[in-house]
C-alpha positions in Angstrom: 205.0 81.4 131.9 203.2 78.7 130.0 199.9 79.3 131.8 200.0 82.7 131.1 200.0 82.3 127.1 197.2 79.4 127.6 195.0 81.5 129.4 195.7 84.7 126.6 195.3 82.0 123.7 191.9 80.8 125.6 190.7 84.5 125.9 191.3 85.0 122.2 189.3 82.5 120.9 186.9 83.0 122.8 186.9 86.5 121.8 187.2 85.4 117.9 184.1 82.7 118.6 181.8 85.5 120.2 182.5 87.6 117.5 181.5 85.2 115.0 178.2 84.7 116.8 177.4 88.4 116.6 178.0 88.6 113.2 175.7 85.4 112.5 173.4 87.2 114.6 173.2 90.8 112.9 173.1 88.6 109.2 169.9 86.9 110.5 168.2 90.2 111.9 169.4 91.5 108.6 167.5 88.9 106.8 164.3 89.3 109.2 164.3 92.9 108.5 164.9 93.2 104.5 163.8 90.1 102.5 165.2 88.7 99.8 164.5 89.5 96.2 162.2 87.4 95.0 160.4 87.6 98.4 160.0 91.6 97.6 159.3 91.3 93.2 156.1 88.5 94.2 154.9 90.8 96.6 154.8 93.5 94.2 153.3 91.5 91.5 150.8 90.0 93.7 149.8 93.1 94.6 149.7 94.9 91.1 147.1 92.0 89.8 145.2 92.7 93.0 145.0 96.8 91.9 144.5 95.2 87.9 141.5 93.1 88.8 139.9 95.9 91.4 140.0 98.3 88.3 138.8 95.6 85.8 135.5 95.3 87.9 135.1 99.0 88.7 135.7 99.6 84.9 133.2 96.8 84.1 130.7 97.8 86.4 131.4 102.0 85.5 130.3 100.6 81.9 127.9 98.4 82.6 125.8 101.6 84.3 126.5 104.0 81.1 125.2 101.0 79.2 122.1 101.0 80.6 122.0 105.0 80.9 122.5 105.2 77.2 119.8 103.3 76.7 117.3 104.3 79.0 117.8 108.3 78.6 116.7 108.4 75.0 114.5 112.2 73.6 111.8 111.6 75.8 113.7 111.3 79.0 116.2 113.8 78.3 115.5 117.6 80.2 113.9 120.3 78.0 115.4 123.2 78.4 119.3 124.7 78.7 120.6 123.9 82.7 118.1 121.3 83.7 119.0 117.6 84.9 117.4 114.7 85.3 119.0 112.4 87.7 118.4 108.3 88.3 120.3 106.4 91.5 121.9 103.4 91.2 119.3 101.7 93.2 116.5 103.4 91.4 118.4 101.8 88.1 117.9 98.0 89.9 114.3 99.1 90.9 114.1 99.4 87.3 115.3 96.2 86.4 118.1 98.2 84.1 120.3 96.4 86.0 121.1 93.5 88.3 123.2 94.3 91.4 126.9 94.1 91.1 129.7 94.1 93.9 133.4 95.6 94.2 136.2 93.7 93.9 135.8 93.7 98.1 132.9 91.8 97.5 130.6 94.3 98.6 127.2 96.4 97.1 128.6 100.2 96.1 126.9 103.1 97.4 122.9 102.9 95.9 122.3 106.9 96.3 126.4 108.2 95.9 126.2 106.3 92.4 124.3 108.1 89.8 123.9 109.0 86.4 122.6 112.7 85.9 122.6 113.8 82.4 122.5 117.9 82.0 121.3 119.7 79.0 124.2 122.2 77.9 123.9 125.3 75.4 124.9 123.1 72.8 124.9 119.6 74.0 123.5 116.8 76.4 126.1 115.6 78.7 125.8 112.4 81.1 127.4 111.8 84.1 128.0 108.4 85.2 129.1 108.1 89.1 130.5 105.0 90.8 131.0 105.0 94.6 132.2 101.8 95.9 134.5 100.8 99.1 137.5 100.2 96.8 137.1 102.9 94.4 134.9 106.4 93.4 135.4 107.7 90.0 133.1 109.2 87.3 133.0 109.4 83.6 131.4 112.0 81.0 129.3 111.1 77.6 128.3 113.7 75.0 126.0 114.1 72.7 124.1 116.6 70.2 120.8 118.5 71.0 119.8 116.6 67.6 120.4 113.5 68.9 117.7 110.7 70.1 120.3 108.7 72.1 123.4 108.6 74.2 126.5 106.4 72.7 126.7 103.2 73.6 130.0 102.6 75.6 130.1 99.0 74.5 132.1 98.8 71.0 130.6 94.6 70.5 127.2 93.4 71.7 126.7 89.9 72.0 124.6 87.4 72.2 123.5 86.0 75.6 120.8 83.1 76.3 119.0 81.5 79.5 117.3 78.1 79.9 114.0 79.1 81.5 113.5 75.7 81.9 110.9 74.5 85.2 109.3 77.9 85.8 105.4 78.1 85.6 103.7 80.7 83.4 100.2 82.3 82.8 98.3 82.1 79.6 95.9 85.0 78.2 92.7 85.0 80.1 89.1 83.7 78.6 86.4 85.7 77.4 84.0 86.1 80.8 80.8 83.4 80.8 78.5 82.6 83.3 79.0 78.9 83.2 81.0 77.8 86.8 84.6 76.9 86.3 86.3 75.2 89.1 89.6 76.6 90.2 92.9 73.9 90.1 96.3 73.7 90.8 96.5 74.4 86.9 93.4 77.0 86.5 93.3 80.4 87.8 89.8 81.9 88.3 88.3 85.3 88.3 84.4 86.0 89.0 82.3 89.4 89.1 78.8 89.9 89.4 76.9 92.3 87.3 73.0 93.4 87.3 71.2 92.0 84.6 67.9 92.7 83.6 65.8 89.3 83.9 62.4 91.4 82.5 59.8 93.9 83.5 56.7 94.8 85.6 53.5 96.8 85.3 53.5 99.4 88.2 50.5 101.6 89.5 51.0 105.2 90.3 48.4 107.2 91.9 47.7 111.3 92.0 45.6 113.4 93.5 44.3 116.2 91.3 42.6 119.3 93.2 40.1 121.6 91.5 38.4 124.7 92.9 34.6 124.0 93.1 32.2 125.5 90.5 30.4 128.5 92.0 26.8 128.9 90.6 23.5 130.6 91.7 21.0 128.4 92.8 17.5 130.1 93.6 19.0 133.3 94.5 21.6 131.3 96.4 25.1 131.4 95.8 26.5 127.5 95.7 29.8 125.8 95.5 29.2 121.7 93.6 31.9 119.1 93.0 30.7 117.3 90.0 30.3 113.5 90.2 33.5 112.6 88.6 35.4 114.0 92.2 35.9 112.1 95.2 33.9 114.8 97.3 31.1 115.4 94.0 28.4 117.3 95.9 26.7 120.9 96.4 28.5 123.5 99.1 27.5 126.3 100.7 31.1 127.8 100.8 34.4 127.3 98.4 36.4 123.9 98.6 38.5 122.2 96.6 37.1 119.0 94.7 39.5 116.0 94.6 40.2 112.9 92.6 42.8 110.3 92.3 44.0 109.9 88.9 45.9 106.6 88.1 48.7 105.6 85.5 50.7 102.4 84.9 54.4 102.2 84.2 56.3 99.0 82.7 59.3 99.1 85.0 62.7 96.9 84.4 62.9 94.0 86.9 67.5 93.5 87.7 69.2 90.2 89.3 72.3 89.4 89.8 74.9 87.5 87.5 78.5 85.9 88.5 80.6 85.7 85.2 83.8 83.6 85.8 86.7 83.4 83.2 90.3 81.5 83.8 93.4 81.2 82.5 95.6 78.0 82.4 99.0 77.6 84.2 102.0 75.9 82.2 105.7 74.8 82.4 107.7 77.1 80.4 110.6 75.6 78.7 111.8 78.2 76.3 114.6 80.5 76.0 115.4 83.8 76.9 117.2 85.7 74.9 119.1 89.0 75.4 121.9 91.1 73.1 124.5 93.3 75.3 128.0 94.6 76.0 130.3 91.2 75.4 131.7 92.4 78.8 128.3 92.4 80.7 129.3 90.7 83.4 126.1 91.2 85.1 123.9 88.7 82.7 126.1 86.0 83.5 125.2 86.4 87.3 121.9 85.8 86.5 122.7 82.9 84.7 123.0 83.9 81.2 125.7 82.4 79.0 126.8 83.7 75.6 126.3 81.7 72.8 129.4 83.3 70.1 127.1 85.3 67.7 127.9 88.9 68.4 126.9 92.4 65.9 
């Protein structure tokens, strides 16, 4: 009788302690599956300064492009008549030099030809597109202005001030007048030479002619002759017609030409001055190329 409620007591806790495992178990998977709170809000934030920054830099670089299209497409670029376009690529913008090459927030170029700016003339207004295609984001935006107008508004609401030491970079100076004295070209001297006909004097050159006459016919004791006087080259007395000939001579001073080498140069130095540009406060593209602000902004 006793072993009987030992082995049912044994079964029940055994029972209870499997149980208890299961339930240990289905809390972990639990925990696996759905995490905690926190776990799930820095996620989430994590993820919303990713999608901030990414539209910062497409915002910046969306700007940065109507920037330069503002200034670029001013009366004389702007189509002439109602409906036409004139159109300019992103990478016809860094061919340019309107701009320096900017990436996505992937860290990667955006599309040269898909990004454009293409401004339109309207029945009452210029309008310009400005398209963005890049691998995290393709959006446009729209600037207007009046047919009276000489250029597009600026999107930048501050401009500021933005320096670069051009320190340890050679540059040319203007060139000489050309000479014919021989300059030696140097590591410091750049040399250009052409060579030009110049007239060194003249000379005294003969030309000869020949002049042909008919001969004189006369009558001559009943006799019909043809004479050549003696100033000819044939002078004489002929029985039938010929032509009399002499060589007439002139003289011509004619110009005498040699040939000249000029050389001029132009001296190589070490620029250590200062570049200096104005643009959006938010151009981020200056900085790439080493620019820093220096506070003063209009």
């Amino acid at each position: 009788m006793y072993d009987a409620e030992d082995v049912e007591k044994k079964q029940t806790l055994k029972s209870i302690f499997i149980k208890i495992v299961l339930v240990v178990l289905f809390i972990f998977v639990l925990m696996m599956l759905f995490p905690t709170k926190g776990f799930v809000t820095n996620y989430v934030d994590e993820k919303v300064k990713e999608n901030i920054s990414g539209n910062d830099n497409f915002n910046n670089n969306l700007l940065a492009m109507a920037t330069a299209g503002s200034g670029y497409f001013t009366s004389s670029r702007l189509p002439k008549n109602t409906g036409d376009k004139v159109k300019m690529t992103l990478g016809e913008m860094y061919e340019n030099k309107l701009l320096v090459k900017f990436s996505d927030s992937n860290n990667r170029t955006c599309n040269n030809n898909e990004s454009y700016i293409e401004v339109t003339k309207e029945a009452e207004e210029y309008t310009m597109k400005v398209n963005l295609s890049c691998t995290d984001k393709d959006d446009y935006i729209i600037l207007h202005m009046g047919l009276d107008g000489s250029q597009f508004p600026s999107t930048s609401t501050a401009r500021c001030e933005f320096v670069k030491n051009l320190d340890d970079t050679w540059a040319y100076g203007d060139w000489s007048s050309w000479s014919t004295k021989k300059i030696k070209e140097t590591s410091t001297v750049q040399v250009q030479t052409k060579v030009s006909k110049v007239q060194s004097g003249t000379k005294r050159v003969m030309h000869t002619k020949i002049i042909e006459d008919n001969a004189v016919r006369v009558v001559y004791n009943g006799n019909i002759k043809y004479v050549c006087a003696s100033s000819y080259n044939n002078a004489g007395t002929y029985n039938n017609m010929v032509k009399c000939r002499k060589t007439q001579v002139t003289y011509t001073n004619e110009p005498v030409y040699k040939n000249v080498t000029y050389y001029r140069s132009r001296s190589k130095f070490l620029n250590n001055k200062v570049d200096t540009k104005w643009a959006s406060c938010d151009d981020t593209s200056l900085i790439k190329e080493g620019y820093v602000k220096t506070g003063n902004e209009s």
